[in-house]
C-alpha positions in Angstrom: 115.1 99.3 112.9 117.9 99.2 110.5 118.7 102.6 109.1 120.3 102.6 105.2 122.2 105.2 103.7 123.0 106.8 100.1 125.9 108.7 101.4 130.0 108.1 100.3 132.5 108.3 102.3 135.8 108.9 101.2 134.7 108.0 97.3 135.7 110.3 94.3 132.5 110.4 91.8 133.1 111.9 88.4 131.0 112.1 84.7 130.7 109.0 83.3 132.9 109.3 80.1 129.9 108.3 78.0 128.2 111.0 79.2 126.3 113.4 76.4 127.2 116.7 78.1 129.9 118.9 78.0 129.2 121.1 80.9 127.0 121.6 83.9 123.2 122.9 83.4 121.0 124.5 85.9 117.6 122.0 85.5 115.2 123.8 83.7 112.4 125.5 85.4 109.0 124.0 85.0 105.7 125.6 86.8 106.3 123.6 89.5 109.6 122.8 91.6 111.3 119.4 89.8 112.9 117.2 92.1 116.0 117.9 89.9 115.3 122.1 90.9 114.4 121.5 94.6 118.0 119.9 95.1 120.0 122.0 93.1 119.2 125.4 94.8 119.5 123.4 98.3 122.7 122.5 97.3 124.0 125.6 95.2 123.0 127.7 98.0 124.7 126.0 100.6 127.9 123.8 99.0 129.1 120.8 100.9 126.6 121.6 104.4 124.2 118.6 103.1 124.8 114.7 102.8 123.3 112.5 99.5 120.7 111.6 102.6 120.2 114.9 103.7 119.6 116.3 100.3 117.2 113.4 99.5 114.9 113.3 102.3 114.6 117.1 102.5 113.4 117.1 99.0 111.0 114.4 99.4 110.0 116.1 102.7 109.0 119.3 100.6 107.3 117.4 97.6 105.0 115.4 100.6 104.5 118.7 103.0 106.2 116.6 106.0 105.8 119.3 109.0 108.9 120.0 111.0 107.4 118.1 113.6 106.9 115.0 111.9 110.5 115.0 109.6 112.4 113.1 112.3 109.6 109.9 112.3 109.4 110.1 109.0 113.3 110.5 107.8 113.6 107.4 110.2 110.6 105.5 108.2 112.0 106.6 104.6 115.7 105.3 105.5 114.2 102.0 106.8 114.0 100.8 103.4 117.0 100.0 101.4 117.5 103.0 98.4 119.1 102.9 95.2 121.1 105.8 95.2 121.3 107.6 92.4 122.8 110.7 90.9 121.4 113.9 92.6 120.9 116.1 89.9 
């Protein structure tokens, strides 16, 4: 089975100059996690440990209760499918 990827390799990505903001926001709480939440604490907590596919599945792995058991079948089923990828945060 053909595994795809979101990650960069060796790629500078900066703010789109049309961009509305002028600086960086932590994403709003809401009552529960965001998507948008769970990846900026797994990423603020631990800067550059985690790939684009790391932080992606590990998310989506939280948001569907995916046991520790099943993550590696199911990492394996998720990146079987082309993604667009798309900012993180």
């Amino acid at each position: 089975m053909k595994l795809h990827t979101t990650n960069y390799v060796n790629t500078f990505i900066e703010v789109a100059e049309d961009c509305p903001v002028s600086q960086a926001q932590v994403p709003p709480e809401k009552k529960e996690k965001t998507l948008a939440n769970l990846q900026y604490e797994k990423i603020s907590r631990n800067p550059y440990v985690y790939s684009s596919d790391d932080i992606i599945f590990e998310c989506y792995a939280i948001k569907n209760d995916i046991s520790e058991n099943e993550k590696q079948k199911e990492r394996e089923k998720f990146f079987s499918k082309g993604r667009v990828s798309a900012p993180l945060l």
